[in-house]
C-alpha positions as a Markdown table, in Angstrom:
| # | Residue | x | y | z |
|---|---|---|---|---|
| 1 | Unk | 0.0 | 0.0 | 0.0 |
| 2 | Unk | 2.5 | 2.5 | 0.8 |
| 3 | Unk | 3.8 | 2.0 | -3.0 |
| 4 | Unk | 0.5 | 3.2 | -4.1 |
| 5 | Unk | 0.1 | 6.3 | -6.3 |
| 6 | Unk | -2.7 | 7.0 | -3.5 |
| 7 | Unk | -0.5 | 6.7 | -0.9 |
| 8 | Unk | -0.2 | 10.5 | 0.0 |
| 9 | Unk | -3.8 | 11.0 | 0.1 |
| 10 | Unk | -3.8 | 7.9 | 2.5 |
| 11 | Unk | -1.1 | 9.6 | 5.2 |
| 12 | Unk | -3.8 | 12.2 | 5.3 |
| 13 | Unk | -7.0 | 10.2 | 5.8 |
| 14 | Unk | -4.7 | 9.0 | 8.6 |
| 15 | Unk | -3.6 | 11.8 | 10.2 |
| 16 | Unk | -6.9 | 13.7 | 9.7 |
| 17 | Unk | -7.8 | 11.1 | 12.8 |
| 18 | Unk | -5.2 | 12.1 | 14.6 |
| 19 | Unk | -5.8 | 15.5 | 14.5 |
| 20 | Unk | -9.0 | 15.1 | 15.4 |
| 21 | Unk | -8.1 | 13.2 | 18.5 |
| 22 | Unk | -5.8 | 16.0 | 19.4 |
| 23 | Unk | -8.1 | 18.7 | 19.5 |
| 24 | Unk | -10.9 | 16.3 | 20.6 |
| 25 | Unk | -9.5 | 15.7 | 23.6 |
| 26 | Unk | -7.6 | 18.6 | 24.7 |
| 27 | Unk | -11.3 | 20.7 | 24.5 |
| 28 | Unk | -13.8 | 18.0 | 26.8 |
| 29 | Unk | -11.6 | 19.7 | 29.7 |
| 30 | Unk | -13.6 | 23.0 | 28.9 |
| 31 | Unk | -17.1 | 21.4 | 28.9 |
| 32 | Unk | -17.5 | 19.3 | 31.5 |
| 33 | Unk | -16.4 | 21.7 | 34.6 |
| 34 | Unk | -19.8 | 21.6 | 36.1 |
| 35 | Unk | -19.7 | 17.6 | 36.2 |
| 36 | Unk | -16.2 | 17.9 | 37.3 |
| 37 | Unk | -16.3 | 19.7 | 40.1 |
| 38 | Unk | -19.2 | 18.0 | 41.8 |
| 39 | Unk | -16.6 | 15.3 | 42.6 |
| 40 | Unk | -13.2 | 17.7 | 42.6 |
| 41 | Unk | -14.4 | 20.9 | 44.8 |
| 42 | Unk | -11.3 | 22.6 | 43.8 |
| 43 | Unk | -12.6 | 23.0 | 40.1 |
| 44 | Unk | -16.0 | 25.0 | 41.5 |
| 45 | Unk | -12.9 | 28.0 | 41.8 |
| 46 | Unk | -12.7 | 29.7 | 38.5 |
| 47 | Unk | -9.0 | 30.7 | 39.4 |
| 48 | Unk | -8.1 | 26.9 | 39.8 |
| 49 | Unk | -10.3 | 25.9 | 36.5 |
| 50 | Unk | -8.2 | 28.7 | 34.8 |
| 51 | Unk | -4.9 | 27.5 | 36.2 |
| 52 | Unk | -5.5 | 23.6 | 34.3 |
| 53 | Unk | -6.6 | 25.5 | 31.1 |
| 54 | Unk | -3.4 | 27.7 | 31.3 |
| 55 | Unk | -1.0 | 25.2 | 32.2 |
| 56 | Unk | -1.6 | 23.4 | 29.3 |
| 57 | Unk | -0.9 | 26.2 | 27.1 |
| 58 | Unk | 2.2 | 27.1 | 28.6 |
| 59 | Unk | 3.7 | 24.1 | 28.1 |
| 60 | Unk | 1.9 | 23.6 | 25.0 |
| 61 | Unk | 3.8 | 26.3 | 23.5 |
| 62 | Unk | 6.9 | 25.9 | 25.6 |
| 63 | Unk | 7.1 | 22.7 | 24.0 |
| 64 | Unk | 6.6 | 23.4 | 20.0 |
| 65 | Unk | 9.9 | 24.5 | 18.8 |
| 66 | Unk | 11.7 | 21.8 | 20.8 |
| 67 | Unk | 8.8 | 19.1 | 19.1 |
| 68 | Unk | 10.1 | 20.3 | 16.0 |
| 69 | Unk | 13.4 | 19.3 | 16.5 |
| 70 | Unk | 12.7 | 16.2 | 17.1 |
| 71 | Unk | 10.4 | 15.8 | 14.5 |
| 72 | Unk | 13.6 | 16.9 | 12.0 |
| 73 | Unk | 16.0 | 14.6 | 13.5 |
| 74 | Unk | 13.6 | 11.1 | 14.6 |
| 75 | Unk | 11.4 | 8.7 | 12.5 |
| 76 | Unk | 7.9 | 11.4 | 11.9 |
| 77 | Unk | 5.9 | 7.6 | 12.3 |
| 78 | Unk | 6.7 | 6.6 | 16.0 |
| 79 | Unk | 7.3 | 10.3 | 17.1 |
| 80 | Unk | 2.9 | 11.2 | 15.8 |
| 81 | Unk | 2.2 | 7.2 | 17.1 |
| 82 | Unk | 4.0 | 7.8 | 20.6 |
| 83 | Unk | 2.4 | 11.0 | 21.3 |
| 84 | Unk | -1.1 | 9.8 | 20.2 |
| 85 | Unk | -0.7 | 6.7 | 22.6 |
| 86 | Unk | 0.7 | 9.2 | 25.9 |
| 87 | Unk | -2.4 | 11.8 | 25.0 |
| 88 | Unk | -5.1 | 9.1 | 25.2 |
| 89 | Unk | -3.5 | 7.4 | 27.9 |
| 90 | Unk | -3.3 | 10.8 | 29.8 |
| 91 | Unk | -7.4 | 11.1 | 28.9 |
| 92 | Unk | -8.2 | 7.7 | 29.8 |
| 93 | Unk | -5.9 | 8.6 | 33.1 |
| 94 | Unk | -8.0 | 11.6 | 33.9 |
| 95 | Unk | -11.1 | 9.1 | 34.2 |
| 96 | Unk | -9.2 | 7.6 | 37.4 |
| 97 | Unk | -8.2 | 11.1 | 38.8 |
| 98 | Unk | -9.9 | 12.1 | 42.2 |
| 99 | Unk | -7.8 | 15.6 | 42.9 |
| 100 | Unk | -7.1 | 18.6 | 41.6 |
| 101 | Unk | -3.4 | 17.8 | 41.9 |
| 102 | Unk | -3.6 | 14.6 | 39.8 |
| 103 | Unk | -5.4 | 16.6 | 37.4 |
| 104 | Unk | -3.3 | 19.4 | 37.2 |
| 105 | Unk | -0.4 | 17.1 | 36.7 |
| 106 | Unk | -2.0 | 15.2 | 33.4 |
| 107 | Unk | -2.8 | 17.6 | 31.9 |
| 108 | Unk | 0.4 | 19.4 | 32.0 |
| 109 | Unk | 1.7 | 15.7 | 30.4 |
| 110 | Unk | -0.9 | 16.4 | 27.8 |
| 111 | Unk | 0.7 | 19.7 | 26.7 |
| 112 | Unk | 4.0 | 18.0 | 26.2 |
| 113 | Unk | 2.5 | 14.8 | 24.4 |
| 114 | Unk | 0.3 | 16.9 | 22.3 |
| 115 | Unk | 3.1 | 19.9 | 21.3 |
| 116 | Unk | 4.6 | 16.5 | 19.3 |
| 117 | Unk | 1.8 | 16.0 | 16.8 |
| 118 | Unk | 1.2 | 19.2 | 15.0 |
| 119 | Unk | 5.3 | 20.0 | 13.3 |
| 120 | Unk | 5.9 | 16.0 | 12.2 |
| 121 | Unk | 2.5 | 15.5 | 11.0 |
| 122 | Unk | 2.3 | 18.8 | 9.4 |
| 123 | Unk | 5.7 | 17.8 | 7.6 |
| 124 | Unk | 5.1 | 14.6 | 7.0 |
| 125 | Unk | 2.4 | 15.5 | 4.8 |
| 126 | Unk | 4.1 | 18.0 | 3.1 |
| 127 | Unk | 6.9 | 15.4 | 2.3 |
| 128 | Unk | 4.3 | 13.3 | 0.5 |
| 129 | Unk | 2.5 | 16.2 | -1.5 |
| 130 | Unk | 4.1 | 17.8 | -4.3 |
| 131 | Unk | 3.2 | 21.4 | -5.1 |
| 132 | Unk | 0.0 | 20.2 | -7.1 |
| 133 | Unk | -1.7 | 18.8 | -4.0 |
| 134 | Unk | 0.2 | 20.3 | -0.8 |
| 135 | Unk | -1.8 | 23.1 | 0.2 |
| 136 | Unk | -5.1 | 21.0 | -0.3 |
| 137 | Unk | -4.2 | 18.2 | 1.4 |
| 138 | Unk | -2.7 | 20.5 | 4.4 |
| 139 | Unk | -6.5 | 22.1 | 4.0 |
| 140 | Unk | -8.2 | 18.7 | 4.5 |
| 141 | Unk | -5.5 | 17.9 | 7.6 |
| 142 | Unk | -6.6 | 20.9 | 9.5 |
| 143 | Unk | -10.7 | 20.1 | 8.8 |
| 144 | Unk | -9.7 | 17.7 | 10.9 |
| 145 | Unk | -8.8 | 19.9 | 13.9 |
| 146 | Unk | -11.8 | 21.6 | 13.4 |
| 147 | Unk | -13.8 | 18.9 | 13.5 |
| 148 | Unk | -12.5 | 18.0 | 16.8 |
| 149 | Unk | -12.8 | 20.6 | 18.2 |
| 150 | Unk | -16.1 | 20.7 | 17.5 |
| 151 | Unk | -16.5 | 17.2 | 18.9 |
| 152 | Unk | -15.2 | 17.9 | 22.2 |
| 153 | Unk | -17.5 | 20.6 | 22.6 |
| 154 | Unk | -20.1 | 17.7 | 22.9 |
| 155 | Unk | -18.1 | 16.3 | 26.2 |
| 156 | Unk | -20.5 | 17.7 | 28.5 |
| 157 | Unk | -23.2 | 15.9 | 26.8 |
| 158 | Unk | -21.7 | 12.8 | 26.9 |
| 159 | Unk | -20.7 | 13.3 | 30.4 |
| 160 | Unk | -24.8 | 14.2 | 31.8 |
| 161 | Unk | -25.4 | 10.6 | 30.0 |
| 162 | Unk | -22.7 | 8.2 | 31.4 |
| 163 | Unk | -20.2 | 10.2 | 33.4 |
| 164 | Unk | -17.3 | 12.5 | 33.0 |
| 165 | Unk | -14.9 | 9.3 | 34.4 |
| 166 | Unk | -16.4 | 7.4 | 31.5 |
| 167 | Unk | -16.3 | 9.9 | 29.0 |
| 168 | Unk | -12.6 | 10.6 | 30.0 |
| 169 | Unk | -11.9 | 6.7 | 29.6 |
| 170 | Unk | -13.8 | 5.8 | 26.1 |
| 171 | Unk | -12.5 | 9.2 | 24.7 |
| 172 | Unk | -8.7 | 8.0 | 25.6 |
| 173 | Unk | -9.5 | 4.0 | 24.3 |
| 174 | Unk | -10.2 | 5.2 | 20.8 |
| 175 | Unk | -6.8 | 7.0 | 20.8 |
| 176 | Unk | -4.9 | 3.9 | 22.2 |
| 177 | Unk | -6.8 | 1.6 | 19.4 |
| 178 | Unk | -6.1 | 4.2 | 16.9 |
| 179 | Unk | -2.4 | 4.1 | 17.7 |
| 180 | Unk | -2.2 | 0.8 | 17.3 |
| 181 | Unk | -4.1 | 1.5 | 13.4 |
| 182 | Unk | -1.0 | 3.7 | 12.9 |
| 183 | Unk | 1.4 | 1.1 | 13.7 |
| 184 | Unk | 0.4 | -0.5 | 10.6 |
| 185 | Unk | -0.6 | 2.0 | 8.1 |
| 186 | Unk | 1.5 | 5.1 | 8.6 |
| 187 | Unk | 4.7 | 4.9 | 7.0 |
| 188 | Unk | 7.9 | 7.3 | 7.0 |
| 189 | Unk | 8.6 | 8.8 | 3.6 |
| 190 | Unk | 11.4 | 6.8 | 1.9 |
| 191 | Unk | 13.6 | 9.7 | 0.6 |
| 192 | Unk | 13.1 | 12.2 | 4.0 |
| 193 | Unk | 15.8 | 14.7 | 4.0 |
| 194 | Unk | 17.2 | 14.5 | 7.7 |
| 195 | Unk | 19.3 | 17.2 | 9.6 |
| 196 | Unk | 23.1 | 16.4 | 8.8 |
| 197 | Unk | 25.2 | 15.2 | 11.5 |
| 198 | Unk | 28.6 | 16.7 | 13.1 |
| 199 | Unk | 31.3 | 15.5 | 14.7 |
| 200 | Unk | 31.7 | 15.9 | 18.0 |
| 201 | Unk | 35.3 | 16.1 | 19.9 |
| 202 | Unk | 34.9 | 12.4 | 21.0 |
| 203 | Unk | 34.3 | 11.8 | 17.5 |
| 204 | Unk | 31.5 | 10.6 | 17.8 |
| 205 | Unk | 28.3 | 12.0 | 15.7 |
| 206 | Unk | 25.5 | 14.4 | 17.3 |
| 207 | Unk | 22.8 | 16.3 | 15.8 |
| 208 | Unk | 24.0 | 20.3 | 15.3 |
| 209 | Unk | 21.1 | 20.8 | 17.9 |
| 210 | Unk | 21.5 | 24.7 | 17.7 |
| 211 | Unk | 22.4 | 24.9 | 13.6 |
| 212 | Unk | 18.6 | 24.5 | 13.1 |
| 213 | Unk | 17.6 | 27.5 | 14.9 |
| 214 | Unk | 20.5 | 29.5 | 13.1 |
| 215 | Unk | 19.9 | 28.6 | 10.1 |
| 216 | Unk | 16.1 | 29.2 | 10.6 |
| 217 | Unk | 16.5 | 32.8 | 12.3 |
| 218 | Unk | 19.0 | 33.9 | 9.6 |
| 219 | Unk | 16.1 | 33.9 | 6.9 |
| 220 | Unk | 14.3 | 37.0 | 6.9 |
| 221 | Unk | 11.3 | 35.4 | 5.3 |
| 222 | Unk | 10.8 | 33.3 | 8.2 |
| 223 | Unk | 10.8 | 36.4 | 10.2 |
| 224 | Unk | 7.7 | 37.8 | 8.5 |
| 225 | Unk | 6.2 | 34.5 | 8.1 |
| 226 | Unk | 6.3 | 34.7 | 11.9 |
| 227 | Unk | 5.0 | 38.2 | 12.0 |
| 228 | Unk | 1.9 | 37.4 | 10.3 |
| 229 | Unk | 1.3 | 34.3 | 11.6 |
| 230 | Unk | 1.6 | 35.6 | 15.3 |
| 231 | Unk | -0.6 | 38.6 | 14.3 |
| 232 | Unk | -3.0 | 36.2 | 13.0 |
| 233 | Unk | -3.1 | 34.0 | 16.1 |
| 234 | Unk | -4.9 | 37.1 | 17.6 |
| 235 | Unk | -7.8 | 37.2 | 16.0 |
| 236 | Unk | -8.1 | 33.5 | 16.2 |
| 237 | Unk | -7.4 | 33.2 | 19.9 |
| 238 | Unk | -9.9 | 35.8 | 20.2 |
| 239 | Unk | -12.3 | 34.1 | 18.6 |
| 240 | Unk | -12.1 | 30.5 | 20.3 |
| 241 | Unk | -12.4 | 32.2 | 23.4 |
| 242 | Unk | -14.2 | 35.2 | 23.1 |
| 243 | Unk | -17.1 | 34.5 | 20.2 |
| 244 | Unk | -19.4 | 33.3 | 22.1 |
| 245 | Unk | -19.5 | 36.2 | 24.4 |
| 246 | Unk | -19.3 | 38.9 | 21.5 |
| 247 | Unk | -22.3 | 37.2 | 20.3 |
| 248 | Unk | -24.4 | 37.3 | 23.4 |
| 249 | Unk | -23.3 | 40.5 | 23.9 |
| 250 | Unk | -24.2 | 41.8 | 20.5 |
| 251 | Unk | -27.3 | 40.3 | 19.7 |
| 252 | Unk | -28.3 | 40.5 | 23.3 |
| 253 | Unk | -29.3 | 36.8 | 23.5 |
| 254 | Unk | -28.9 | 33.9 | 26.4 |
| 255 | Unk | -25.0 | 32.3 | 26.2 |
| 256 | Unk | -27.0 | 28.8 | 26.0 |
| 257 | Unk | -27.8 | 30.7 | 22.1 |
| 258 | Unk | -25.1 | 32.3 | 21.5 |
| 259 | Unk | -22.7 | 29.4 | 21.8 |
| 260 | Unk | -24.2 | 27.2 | 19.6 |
| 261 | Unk | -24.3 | 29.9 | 17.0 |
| 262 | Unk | -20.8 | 31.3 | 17.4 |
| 263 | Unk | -19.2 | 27.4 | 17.2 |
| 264 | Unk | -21.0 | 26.2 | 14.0 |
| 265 | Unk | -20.4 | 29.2 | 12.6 |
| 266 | Unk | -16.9 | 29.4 | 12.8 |
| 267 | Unk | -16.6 | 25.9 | 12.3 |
| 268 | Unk | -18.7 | 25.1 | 8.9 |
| 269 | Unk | -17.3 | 28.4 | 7.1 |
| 270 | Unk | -13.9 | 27.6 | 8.0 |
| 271 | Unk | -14.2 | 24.2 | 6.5 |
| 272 | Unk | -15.0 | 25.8 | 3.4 |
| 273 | Unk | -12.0 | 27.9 | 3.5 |
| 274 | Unk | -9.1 | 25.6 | 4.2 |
| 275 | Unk | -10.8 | 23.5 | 1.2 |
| 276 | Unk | -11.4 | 26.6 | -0.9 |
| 277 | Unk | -7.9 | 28.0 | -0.3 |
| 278 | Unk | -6.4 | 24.9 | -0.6 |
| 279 | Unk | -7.6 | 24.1 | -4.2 |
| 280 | Unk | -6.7 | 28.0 | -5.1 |
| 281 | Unk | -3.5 | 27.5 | -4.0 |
| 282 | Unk | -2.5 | 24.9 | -5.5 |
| 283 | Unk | -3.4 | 26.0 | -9.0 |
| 284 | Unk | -2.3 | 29.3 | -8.5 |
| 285 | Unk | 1.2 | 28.3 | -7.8 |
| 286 | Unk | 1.2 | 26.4 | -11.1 |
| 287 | Unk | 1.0 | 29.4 | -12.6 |
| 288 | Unk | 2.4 | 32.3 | -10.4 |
| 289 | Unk | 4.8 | 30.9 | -8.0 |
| 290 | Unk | 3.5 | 33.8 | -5.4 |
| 291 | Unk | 0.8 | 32.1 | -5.9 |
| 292 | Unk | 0.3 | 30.5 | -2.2 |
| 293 | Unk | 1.5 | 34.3 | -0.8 |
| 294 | Unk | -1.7 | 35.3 | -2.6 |
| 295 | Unk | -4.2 | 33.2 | -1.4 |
| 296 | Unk | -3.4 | 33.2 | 2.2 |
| 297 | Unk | -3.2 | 37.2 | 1.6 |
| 298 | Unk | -7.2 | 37.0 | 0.6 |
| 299 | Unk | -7.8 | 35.2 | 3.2 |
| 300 | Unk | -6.2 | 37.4 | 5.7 |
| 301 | Unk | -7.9 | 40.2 | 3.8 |
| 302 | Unk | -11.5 | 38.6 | 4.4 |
| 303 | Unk | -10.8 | 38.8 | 8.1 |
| 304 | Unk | -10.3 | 42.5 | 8.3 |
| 305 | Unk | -14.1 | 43.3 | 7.6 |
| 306 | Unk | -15.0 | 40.6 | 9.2 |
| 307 | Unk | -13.6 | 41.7 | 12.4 |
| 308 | Unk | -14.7 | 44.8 | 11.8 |
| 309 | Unk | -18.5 | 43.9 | 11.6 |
| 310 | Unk | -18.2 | 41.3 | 14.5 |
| 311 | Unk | -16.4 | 44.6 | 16.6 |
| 312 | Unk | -19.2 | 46.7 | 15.7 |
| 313 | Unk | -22.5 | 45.3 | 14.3 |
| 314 | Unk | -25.7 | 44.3 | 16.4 |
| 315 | Unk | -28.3 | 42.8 | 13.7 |
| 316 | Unk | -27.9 | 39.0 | 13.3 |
| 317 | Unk | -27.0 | 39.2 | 9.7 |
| 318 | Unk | -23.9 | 41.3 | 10.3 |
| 319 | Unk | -22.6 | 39.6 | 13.1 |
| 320 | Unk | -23.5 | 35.9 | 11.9 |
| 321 | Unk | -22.4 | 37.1 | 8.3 |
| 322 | Unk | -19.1 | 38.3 | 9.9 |
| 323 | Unk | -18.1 | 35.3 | 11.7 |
| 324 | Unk | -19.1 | 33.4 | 8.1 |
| 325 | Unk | -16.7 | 35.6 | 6.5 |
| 326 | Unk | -13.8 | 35.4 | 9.2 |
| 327 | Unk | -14.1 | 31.5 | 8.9 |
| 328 | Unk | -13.8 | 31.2 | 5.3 |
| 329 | Unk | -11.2 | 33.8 | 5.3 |
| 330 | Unk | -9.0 | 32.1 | 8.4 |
| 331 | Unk | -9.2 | 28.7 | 6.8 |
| 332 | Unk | -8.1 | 29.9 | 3.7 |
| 333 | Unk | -4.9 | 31.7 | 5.7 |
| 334 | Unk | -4.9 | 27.9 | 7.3 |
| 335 | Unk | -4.1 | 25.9 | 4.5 |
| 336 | Unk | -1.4 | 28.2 | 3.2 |
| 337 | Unk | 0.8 | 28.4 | 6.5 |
| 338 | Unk | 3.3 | 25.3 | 5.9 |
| 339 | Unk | 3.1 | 25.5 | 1.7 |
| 340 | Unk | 4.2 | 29.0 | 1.9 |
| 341 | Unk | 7.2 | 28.1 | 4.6 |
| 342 | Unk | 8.4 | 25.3 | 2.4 |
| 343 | Unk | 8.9 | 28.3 | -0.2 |
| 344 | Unk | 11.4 | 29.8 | 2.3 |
| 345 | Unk | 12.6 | 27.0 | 4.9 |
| 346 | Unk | 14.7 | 23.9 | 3.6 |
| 347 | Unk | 12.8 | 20.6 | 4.2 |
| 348 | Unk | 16.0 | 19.4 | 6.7 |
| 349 | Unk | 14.3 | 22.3 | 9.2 |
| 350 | Unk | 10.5 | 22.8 | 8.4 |
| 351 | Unk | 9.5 | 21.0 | 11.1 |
| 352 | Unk | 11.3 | 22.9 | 13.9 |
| 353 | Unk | 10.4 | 26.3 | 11.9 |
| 354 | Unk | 6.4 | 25.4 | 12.4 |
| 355 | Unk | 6.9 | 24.6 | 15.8 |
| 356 | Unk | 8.4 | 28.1 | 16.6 |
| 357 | Unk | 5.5 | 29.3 | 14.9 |
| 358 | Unk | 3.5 | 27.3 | 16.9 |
| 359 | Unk | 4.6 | 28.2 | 20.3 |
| 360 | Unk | 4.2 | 31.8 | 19.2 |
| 361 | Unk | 0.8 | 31.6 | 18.0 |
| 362 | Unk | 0.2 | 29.9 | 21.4 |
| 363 | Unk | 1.7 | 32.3 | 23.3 |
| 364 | Unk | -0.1 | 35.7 | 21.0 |
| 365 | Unk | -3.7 | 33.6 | 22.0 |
| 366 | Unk | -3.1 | 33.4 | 25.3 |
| 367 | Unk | -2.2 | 37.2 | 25.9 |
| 368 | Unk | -5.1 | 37.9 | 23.7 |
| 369 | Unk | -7.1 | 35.9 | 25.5 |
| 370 | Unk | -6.0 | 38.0 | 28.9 |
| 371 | Unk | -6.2 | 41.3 | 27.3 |
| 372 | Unk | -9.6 | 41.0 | 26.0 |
| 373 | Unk | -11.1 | 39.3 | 29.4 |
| 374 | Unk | -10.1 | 42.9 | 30.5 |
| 375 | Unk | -11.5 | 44.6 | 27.6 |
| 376 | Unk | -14.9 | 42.6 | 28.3 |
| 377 | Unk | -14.8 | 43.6 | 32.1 |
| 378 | Unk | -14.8 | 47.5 | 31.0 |
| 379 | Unk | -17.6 | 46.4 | 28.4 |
| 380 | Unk | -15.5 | 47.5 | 25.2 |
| 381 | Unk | -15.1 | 43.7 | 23.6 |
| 382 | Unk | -16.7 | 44.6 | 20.6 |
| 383 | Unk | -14.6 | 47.5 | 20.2 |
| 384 | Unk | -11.1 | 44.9 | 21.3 |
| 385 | Unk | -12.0 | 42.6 | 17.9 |
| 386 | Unk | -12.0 | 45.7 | 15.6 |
| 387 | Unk | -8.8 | 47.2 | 16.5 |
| 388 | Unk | -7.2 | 43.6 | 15.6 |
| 389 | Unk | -7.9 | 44.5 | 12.3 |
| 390 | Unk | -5.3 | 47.1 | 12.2 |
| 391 | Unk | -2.7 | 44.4 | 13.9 |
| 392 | Unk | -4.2 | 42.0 | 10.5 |
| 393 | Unk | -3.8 | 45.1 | 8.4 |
| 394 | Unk | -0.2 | 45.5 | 9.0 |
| 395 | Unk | 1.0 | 41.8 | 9.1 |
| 396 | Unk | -0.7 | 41.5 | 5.1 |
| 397 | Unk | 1.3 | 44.6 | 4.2 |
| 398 | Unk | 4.4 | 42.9 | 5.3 |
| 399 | Unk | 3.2 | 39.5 | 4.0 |
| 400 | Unk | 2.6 | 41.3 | 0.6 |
| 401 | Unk | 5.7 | 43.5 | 0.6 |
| 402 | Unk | 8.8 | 40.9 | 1.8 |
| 403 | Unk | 7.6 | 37.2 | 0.9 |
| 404 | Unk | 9.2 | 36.5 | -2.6 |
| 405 | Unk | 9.6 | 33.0 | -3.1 |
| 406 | Unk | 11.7 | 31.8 | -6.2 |
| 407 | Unk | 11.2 | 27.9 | -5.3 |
| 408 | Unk | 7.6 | 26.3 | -4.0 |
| 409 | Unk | 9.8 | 23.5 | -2.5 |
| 410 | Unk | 13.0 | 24.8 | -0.9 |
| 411 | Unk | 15.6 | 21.8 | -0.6 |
């Protein structure tokens, strides 16, 4: 099978699973608080439900750039099957948990286990797709996050049926058994490029550990790369987060509405974009080799109105029409992120190069997410999402102005 001309579309049937697993079950956390805490008393503090939300960010992002890394110097295959199998361990784990502590603890684990996924898959796949298919098949990878995150929204649900302890337990028994699907079906790409080895004065070969980052920071196109993707992490923080409240807020409706509404929103017109950008893309490219440049600049464009109108507006077509527009738009931005730095960043290194973006991104949401809880206190988070459209404003301008790629596959 791995032979097969299909082959490439089969890594990313595969690892559309395991992104859905990863988002899947790093979300129940944040719906099933209220079943939680009738058993753990510490989670009915905010603070304390705030401190397991946060601590899996910080190490989340702490951990990216050194994923990548690893991902650039290990086997991609048991690197995205050991992390799955740790993950769903940790979720079946959290099923047995009876403190905060023991909570606390997993999933900090979880951050670690799950910072490993995102820079090998996302390289592995654009190992196997050429620049015909790469910025689709990236598009239908991250559908796959969306989707679970959509799915762990549903936690709660699950949980007033059976209980959290059993949700937490099947949840992390379909990762296990998919881990072991992986073990059979995923395969490394046969001509991977890996990072060159050194001598050391033992004479011995080591990995240049630190020529990664040096050769990574010394490319100014990764700089802006960085710059737009951080800038863009704002807005989609922001709206993760914060939607659902700029929505009640707005439209002056019940947060059991507004939720709902803000979610399927964000999640069916993103679909369309990272599907819809993807397919651009790749065509574009064909004939412009800015091609890729452009089409996550439209999409990056579509997000400035959008803001705008979600910032401002207060009639249920502007605001619902918004976040339509800001999802097609993001997803569109999506799909183009590791095409366009595989223009710029040799193949030896993309992997660490996404997971610096990654931690960045990580750490832009979570001051975002700060900044506008403060925002929303003082009753100004409308006004908050439209002033990241000047932040989106400038980072296109740059994206526009520096990225020139001369290659769509930098070796």
């Amino acid at each position: 099978m791995k032979n097969s001309k299909f082959y490439p579309w089969i890594v990313v049937g595969l690892l559309w699973g395991v992104a859905l697993l990863n988002y899947m079950d790093r979300q129940m956390l944040s719906t099933m608080k209220d079943a939680m805490q009738i058993d753990i008393t510490e989670l009915q503090s905010a603070a304390n439900f705030g401190r397991l939300m946060g601590v899996f960010l910080w190490i989340y992002g702490i951990m990216s750039p050194i994923a990548g890394m690893v991902a650039d110097r290990i086997n991609r295959k048991w690197l995205i099957v050991g992390s799955l199998f740790v993950w769903s361990s940790v979720t079946y784990l959290m099923g047995i948990a009876d403190t905060f502590n023991e909570v606390f603890y997993l999933r900090a684990l979880m951050g670690v286990s799950e910072a490993l996924y995102i820079p090998a898959g996302l390289s592995l796949i654009a190992d196997y797709h050429s620049d015909k298919s790469r910025s689709l098949a990236i598009g239908i990878h991250m559908t796959g996050l969306y989707t679970g995150q959509a799915i762990g929204g549903f936690g709660a649900t699950v949980a007033a049926a059976f209980s959290w302890h059993t949700t937490f337990h099947w949840f992390g028994i379909i990762g296990i058994a998919y881990a072991v699907v992986l073990m059979v079906f995923l395969h490394e790409k046969k001509d991977r490029v890996v990072v060159e080895k050194i001598k050391s004065p033992s004479g011995k070969e080591k990995s240049n550990l630190l020529k990664g980052f040096s050769v990574i920071f010394s490319n100014i196109a990764f700089w802006v790369i960085l710059l737009y993707f951080a800038a863009s992490s704002l807005p989609g923080w922001a709206t993760k987060n914060w939607l659902p409240t700029l929505f009640s807020e707005n439209l002056d409706i019940p947060m059991a509405q507004a939720g709902p509404m803000s979610t399927i929103t964000i999640a069916l017109s993103s679909f369309i974009g990272v599907l819809l950008g993807g397919a651009l893309s790749d065509k574009w490219v064909q004939k412009n080799i800015k091609g890729r440049v452009y089409t996550g600049a439209i999409g990056l464009g579509l997000t400035i109105p959008s803001l705008l109108l979600l910032g401002f507006g207060h009639s249920l077509f502007s605001v619902v029409g918004a976040g339509l527009l800001f999802g097609i738009g993001f997803g569109m931005f999506d799909a183009n992120n590791m095409p366009i730095l595989c223009q710029f960043v040799s193949a030896k290194h993309r992997a660490t190069a996404y997971g610096i973006m990654n931690m960045t991104g990580v750490f832009a949401g979570a001051a975002i997410t700060e900044v506008l809880g403060q925002w929303t206190d003082g009753g100004k988070l409308g006004l908050g999402f439209a002033m990241l459209a000047i932040i989106i404003a400038v980072a296109l301008l740059a994206q526009l102005t520096f990225l020139r790629p001369k290659t769509d596959n930098m070796e």
